[in-house]
C-alpha positions as CSV (number, residue, x, y, z in Angstrom):
1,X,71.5,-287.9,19.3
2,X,68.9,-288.0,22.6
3,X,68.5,-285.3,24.8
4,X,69.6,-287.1,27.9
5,X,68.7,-286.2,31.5
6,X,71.3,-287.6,33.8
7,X,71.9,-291.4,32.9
8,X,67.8,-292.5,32.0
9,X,66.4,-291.3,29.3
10,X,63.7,-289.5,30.2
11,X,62.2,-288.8,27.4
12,X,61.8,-292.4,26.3
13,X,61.4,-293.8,30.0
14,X,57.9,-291.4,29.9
15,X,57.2,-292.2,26.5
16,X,57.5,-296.1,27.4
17,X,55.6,-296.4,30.5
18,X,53.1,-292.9,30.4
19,X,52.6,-293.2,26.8
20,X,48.7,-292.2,27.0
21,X,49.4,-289.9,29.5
22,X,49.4,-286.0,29.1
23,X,50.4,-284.4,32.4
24,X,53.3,-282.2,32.7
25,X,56.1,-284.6,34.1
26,X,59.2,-283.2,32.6
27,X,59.8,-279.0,32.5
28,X,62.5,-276.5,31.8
29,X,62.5,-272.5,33.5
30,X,64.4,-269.8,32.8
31,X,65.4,-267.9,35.4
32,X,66.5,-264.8,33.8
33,X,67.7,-263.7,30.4
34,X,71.1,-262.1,31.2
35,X,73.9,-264.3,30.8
36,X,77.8,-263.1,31.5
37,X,78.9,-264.8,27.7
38,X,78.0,-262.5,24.6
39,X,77.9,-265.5,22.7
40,X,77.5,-264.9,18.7
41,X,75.2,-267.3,18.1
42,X,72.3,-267.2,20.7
43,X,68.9,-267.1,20.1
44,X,68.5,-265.2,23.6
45,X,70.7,-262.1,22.8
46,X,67.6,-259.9,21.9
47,X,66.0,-260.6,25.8
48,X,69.1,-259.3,27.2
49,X,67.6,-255.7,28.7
50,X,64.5,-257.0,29.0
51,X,64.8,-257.5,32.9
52,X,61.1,-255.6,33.9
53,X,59.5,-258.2,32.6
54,X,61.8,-260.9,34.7
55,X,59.6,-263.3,36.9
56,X,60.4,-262.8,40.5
57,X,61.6,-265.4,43.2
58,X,58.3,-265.4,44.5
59,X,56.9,-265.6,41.5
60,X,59.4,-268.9,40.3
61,X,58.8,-270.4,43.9
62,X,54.8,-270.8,43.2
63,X,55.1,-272.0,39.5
64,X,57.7,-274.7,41.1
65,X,54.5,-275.2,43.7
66,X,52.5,-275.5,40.5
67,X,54.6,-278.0,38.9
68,X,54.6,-280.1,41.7
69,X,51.2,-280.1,42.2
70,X,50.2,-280.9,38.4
71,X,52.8,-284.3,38.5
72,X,56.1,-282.5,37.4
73,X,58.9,-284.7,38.8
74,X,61.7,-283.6,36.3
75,X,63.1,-279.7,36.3
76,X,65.6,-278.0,34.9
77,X,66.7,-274.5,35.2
78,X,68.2,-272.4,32.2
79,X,68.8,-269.1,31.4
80,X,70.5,-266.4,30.2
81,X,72.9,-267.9,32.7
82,X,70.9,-269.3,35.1
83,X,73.7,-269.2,37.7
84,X,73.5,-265.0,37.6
85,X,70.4,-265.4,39.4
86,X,70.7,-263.4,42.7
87,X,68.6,-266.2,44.4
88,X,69.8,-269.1,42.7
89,X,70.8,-271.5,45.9
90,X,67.2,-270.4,47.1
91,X,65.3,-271.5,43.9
92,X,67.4,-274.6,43.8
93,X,66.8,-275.7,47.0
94,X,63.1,-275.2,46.9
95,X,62.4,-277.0,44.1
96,X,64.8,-280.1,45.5
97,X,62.6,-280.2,48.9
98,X,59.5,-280.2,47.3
99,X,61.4,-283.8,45.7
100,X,61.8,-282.8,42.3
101,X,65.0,-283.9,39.8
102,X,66.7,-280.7,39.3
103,X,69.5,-279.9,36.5
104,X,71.2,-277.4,35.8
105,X,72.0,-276.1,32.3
106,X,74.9,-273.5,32.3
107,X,77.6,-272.2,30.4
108,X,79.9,-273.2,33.5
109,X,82.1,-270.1,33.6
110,X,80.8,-269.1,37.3
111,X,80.6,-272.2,38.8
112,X,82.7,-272.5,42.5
113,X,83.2,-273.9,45.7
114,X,79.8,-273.1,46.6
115,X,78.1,-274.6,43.9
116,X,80.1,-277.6,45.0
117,X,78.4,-277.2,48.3
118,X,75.4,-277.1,47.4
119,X,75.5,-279.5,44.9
120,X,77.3,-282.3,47.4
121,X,74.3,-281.6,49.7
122,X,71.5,-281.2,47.6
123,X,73.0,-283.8,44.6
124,X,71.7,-282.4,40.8
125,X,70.4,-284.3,38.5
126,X,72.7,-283.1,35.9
127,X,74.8,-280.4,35.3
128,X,74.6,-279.9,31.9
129,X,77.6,-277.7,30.1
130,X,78.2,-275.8,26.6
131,X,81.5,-276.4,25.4
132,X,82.3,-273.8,23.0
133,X,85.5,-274.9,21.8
134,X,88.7,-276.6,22.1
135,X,91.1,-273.8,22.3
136,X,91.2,-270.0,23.7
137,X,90.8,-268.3,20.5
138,X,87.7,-270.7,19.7
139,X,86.0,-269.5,22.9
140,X,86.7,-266.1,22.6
141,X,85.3,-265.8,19.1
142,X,82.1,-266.9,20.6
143,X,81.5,-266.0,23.6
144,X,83.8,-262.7,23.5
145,X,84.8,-263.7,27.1
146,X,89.1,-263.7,26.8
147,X,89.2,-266.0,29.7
148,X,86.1,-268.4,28.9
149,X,88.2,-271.5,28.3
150,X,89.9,-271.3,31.3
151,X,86.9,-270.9,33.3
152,X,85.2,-273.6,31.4
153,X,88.1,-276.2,32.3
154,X,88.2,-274.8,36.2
155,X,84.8,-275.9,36.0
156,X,85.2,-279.6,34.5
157,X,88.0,-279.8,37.0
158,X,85.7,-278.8,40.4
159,X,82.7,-281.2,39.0
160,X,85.2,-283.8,38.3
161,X,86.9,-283.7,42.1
162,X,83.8,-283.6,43.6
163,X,81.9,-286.8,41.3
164,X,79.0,-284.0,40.5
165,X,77.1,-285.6,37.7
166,X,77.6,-283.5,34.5
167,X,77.4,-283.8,30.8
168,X,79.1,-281.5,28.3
169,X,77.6,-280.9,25.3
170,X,78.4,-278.9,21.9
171,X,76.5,-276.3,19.1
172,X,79.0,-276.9,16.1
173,X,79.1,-273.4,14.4
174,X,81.2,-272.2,11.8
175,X,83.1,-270.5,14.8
176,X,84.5,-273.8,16.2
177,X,84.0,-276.4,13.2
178,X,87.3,-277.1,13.1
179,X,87.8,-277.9,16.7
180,X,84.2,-280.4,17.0
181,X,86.4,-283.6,16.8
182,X,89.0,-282.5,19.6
183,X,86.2,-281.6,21.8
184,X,84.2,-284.7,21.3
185,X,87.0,-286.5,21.9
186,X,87.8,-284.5,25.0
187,X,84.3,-285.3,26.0
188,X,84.8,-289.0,25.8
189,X,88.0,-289.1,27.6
190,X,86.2,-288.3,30.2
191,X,83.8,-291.3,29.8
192,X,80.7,-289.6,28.7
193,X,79.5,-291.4,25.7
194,X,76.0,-290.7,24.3
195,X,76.9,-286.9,24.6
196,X,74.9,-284.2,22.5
197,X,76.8,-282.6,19.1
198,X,73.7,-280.6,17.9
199,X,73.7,-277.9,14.8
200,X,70.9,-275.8,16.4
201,X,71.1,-272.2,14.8
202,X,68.4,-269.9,14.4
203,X,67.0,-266.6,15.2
204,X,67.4,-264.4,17.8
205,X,64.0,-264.8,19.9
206,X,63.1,-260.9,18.2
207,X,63.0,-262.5,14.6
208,X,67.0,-261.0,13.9
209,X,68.3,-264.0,11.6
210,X,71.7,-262.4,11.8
211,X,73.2,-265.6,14.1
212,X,72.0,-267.9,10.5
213,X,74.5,-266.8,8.1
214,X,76.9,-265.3,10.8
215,X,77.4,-269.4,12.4
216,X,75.7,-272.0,10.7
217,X,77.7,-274.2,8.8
218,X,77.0,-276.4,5.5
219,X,74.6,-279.6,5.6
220,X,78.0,-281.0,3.7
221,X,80.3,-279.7,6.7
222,X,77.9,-281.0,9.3
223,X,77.6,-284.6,7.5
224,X,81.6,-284.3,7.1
225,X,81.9,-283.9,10.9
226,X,79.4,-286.6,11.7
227,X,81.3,-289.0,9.5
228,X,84.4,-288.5,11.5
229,X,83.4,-288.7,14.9
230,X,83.2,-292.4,15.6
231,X,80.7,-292.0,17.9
232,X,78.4,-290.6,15.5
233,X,79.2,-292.6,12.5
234,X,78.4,-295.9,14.5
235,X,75.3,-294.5,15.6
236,X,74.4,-294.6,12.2
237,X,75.5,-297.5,11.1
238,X,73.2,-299.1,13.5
239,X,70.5,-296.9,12.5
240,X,71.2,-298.4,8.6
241,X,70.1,-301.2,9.6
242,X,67.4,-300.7,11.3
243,X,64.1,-302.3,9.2
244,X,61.8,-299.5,10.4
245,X,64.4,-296.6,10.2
246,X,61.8,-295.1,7.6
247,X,58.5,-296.2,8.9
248,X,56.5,-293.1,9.6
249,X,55.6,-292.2,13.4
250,X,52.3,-292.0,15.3
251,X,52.0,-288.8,14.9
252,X,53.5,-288.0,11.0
253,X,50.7,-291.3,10.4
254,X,48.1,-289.0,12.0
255,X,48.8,-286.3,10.7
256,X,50.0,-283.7,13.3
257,X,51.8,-280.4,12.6
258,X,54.3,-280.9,15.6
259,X,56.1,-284.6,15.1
260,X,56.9,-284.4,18.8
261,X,55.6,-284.7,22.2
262,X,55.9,-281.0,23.2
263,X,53.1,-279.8,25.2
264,X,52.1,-283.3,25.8
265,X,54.5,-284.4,28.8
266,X,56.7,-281.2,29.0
267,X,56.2,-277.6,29.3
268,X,59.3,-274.5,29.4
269,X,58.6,-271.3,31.1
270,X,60.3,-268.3,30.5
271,X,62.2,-265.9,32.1
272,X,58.9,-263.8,31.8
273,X,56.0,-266.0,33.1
274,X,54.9,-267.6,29.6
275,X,53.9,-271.1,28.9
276,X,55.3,-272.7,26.0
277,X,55.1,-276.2,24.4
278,X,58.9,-276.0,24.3
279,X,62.0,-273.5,24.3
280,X,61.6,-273.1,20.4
281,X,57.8,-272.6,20.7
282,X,57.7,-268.7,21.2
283,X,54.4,-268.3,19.2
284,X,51.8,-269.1,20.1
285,X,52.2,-268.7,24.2
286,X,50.4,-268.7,27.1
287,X,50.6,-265.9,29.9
288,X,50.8,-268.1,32.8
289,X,50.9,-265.0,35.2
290,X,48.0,-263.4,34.2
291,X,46.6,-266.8,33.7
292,X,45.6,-270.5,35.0
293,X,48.3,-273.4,34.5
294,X,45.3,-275.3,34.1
295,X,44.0,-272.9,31.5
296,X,47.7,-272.8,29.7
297,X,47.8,-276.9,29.8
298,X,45.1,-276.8,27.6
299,X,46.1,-273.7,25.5
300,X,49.1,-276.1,24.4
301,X,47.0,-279.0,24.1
302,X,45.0,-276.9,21.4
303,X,48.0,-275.3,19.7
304,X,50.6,-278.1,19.7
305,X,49.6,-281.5,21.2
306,X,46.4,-281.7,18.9
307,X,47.8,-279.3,16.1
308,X,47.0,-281.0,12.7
309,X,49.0,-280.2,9.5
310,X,47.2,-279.2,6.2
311,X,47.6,-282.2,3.5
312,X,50.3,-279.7,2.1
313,X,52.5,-280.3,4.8
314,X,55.3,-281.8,2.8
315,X,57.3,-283.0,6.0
316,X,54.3,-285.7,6.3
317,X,55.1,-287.8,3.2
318,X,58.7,-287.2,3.2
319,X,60.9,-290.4,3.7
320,X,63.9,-287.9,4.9
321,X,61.7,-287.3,8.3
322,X,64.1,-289.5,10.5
323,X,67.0,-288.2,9.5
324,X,66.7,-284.5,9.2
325,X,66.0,-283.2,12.8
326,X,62.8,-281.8,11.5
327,X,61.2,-279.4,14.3
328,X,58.1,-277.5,13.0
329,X,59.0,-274.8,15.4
330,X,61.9,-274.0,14.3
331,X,60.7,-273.6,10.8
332,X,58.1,-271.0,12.3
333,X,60.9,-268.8,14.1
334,X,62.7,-268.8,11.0
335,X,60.4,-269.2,7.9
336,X,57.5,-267.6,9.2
337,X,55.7,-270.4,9.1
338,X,55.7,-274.1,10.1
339,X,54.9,-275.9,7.1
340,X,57.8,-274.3,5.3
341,X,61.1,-276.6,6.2
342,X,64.1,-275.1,7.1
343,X,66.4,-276.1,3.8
344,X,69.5,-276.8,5.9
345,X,67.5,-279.6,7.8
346,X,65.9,-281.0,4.4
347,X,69.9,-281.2,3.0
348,X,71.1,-282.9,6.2
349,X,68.7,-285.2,6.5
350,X,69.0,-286.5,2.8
351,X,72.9,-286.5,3.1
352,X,72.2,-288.7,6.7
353,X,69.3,-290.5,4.2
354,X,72.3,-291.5,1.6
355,X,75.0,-292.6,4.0
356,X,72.3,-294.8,5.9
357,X,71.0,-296.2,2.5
358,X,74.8,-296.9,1.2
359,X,75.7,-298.6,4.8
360,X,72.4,-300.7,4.0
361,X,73.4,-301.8,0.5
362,X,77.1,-302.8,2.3
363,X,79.3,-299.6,1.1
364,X,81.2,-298.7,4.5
365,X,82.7,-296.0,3.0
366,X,80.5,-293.8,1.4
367,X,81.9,-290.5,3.0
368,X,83.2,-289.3,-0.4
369,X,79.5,-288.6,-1.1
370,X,80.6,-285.0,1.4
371,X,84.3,-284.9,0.9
């Protein structure tokens, strides 16, 4: 499903009206790498300790400057936990009086009345939640935090009261598998449709693959899931019968290593002053610190934006590339290289390939395929 910022689509309202455009309009900063949870599965467990190398407020203030300066008008903040930040209101503020669109991605457990303040006076764009699961147990076995759910729903509760704009969203692990359809469901009982149910597991940022076979789940349990959430099984339905559903995209036809926009109208900065193409681009980087934004702009234009594949780049000819969530950097972090797919991804996307191609031939039932 979309990424989606608030109720536009950024991503596509950029896309359909900047198309030719390459100027940073759209970023994500992370303020810090500690984060209260200890969940199992994150990527950003391994930063932890690293806190010397943190950016300072200072420091986040003039890249915000920067931003603004180079045509950013869309900004979130992340983490670690990005509400741990001792200067959090500060860096908040700043960026929404210099006019940008701020959200906020959090796990939600230490959001209060002052958050509600601040939010009710300077509105978000978004705050944007991880549910972890539908149940105590669920969110203890992931986040180790014995009173996580019932922080979580204090949460939902304050946002709720006080009409602060906020999405939940969900990383189905083998942790909480069995609770994904409750919680989308609890999702769209609170009339949030479009909502994000991702299967995003890899590495640890240092290369430890340990949160791959401790959480990620089958392509045939993912597939299973999708076909029972109606929300996601209607969403490909329509897809099936889409004419173009396999015509190849601008930039698989031109042959680019990354099939995305990263580094073209977006940019994430760490917790540590580096410039990446996106959150999952940790190599190559640029040092923006000891560097030029202007300098780093191009350093991603190089390395990402104008990236081509060799012709043995199998993801370029294969007719499974709209359905399998393909993301070269993610086959870097955990293949070591970004021509070599993920296998999870390639299963996926052919199980999503056969549904779509059964729903096209008129089966409407062809969820045996994963039973």
């Amino acid at each position: 499903m979309d990424c989606l910022i608030g109720e536009v689509k950024w991503p596509q309202f950029i896309e359909k009206h900047f198309k030719n455009i390459r100027s940073p309009f759209s970023a994500g900063m992370e303020l810090l790498p500690e984060c209260n949870f200890r969940c199992v599965h994150c990527y950003a467990e391994s930063d932890r300790c690293n806190t010397e190398n943190q950016m300072t407020t200072e420091q986040i203030c003039k890249i915000i400057d920067i931003l603004v300066e180079h045509e950013c008008f869309q900004l979130y903040f992340t983490g670690g936990e990005c509400l741990l930040h001792k200067d959090f209101f500060d860096i908040y503020k700043y960026a929404k009086k210099k006019g940008m669109l701020v959200s906020v991605l959090t796990n939600g457990s230490l959001i209060n009345q002052k958050h509600i303040e601040l939010w009710r006076e300077y509105p978000p764009e978004l705050v944007s939640i991880s549910m972890y699961g539908a149940t105590s147990g669920t969110y203890y076995s992931i986040t180790k935090d014995k009173n996580g759910y019932n922080k979580f729903m204090s949460a939902i509760s304050l946002l709720e009261e006080n009409n602060i704009h906020h999405e939940l969203k969900i990383v189905g692990m083998k942790q909480n598998i069995n609770d994904i359809i409750v919680m989308r469901e609890f999702i769209r009982g609170r009339g949030q449709i479009n909502s994000i149910l991702a299967w995003d597991i890899r590495p640890m940022n240092s290369g430890d693959q340990g949160p791959i076979g401790d959480c990620r789940v089958t392509p045939e349990q993912a597939m299973e899931i999708e076909l029972q959430d109606p929300e996601r099984r209607e969403f490909m339905k329509r897809k099936a019968l889409d004419e173009q559903r396999e015509e190849k995209t601008e930039r698989q036809k031109g042959g680019y290593l990354y099939p995305c926009d990263a580094g073209k109208q977006f940019v994430f900065i760490t917790y540590a002053g580096y410039m990446q193409a996106c959150v999952k681009a940790v190599d190559p980087r640029y040092d923006l610190l000891h560097g030029d934004f202007d300098e780093g702009w191009e350093f991603l234009r190089r390395e990402f934006v104008d990236k081509k594949a060799s012709q043995n780049f199998t993801c370029l000819q294969c007719k499974k590339f709209k359905y399998c969530g393909q993301c070269t950097a993610a086959f870097k972090i955990e293949m070591g290289d970004p021509e070599i797919p993920v296998p999870f991804y390639c299963e996926l996307g052919e199980l999503r390939k056969q549904y779509m191609d059964d729903v096209a031939k008129g089966a409407d039932s062809p969820s045996e395929r994963v039973s």
